[in-house]
C-alpha positions, 0 to 999 in steps of 0.5 A, a space after each residue: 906442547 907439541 912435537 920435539 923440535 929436534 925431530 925437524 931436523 931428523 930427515 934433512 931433505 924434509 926439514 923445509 915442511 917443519 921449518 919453512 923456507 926462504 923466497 924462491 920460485 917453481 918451474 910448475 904450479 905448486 900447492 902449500 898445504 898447512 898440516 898443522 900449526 900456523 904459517 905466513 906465505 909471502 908472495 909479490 903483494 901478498 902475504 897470506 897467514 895460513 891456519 890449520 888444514 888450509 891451502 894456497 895454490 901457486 902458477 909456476 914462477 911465482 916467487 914465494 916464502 913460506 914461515 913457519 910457527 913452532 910445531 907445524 907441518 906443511 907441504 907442498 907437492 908439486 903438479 904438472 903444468 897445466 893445473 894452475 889457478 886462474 890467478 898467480 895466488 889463489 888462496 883456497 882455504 880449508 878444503 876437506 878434500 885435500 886435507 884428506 888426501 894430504 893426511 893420507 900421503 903422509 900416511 902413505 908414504 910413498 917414496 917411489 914416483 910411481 907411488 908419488 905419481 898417485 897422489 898427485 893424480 888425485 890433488 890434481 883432480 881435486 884442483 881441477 874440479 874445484 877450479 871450474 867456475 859455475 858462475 863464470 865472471 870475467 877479471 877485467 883487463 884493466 890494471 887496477 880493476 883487475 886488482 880491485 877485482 880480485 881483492 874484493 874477492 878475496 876480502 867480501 866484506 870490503 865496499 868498492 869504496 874502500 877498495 877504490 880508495 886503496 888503489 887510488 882511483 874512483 869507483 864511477 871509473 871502476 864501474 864503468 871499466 866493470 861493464 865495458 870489459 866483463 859485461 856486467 856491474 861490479 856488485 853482480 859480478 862479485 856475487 858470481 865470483 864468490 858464487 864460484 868460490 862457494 860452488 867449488 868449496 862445495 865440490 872439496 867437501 865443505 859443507 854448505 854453512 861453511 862454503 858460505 861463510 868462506 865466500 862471505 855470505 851470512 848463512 847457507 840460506 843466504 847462499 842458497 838464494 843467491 844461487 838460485 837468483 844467480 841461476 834464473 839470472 842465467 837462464 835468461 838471453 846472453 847480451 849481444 854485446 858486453 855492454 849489453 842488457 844483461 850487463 845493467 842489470 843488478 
């Protein structure tokens, strides 16, 4: 089933949202949104399948490739440049705010940039809610802990075993560049980190059970603990230091 593949092809400019398109790079972030079906987003170190309704948001400059299955649709609006992500690929996920908002521009059509300019004001409020952190944790500084970091974030089930063994440095070394450069252990400073990322799924219109899951917590209640544990947390006096008390805590 699906669409017939000849009407890809029956506006040429819009082709690339139904056929994908090969490596190339934005002068301004940029935002991949799968409509429908299934892609494979490739970027430097990282490929990404996308499904339905999910979201991956790009820093300017960053090289891409977007291949599409068979009778799908994706887009990729453009923003302006100071509405990047924290980090050069950051995958999002399903956000029901954008998928909303995305339904509703091809609803829309608009073809004038003053009519474009109105969706893309309101993703780059969306983007730019969802970007706060509530529970701010620093990425290290160092090459490989800053990796390590990130695709432990990415992957939550992964141990810091198994991420140090893939990047081919020992987890003692791992923890200690941990605490001296984000004043905190590693497992602490994962759990804010994926903290952040259930905060912000909820402020796109997720629903508790599914911003747990996708931060890799087992359940709603699981996360709501772990916010209020984290939130105590935080109520209590801010280390001198990053070396300092609050980062040998957890």
């Amino acid at each position: 089933m699906g669409f017939d593949v000849a009407l890809a092809h029956a506006v040429p400019h819009n082709a690339m949202r139904f056929l994908g398109h090969d490596e190339h790079v934005h002068d301004v972030p940029h935002l991949v949104h799968m409509v429908m079906g299934h892609g494979v987003l490739t970027a430097p170190g990282q490929r990404l399948v996308l499904e339905p309704r999910s979201s991956v948001w790009l820093r300017a400059g960053v090289p891409h490739a977007l291949e599409l299955a068979d009778h799908s649709i994706a887009l990729g609006p453009l923003m302006g440049p100071e509405v990047s992500p924290d980090r050069p690929v950051a995958a999002l996920g399903v956000v029901p705010a954008i998928t909303d908002l995305m339904l509703a521009r091809l609803a829309a059509g608009p073809s004038t940039p003053e009519e474009c300019d109105l969706f893309t004001d309101a993703l780059e409020t969306i983007l730019r809610s969802i970007a706060q952190e509530d529970f701010p944790a620093p990425l290290p500084t160092h090459p490989a802990a800053r990796r390590i970091g990130l695709d432990a974030c990415a992957v939550p089930e992964l141990t810091l075993g198994v991420l140090c063994t893939r990047h081919g440095i020992s987890s003692r070394h791992v923890q200690r560049l941990f605490r001296q450069q984000t004043g905190m252990s590693f497992s602490r400073w994962r759990r804010r980190r994926l903290l952040s990322l259930a905060s912000q799924s909820l402020r796109g219109g997720s629903s508790p059970a599914a911003a747990a899951r996708r931060a890799g917590f087992g359940s709603r209640a699981h996360l709501m603990r772990a916010m209020a544990q984290e939130s105590d947390h935080a109520t209590e006096p801010a280390p001198s230091t990053p070396a300092g008390p609050a980062g040998s805590r957890a």
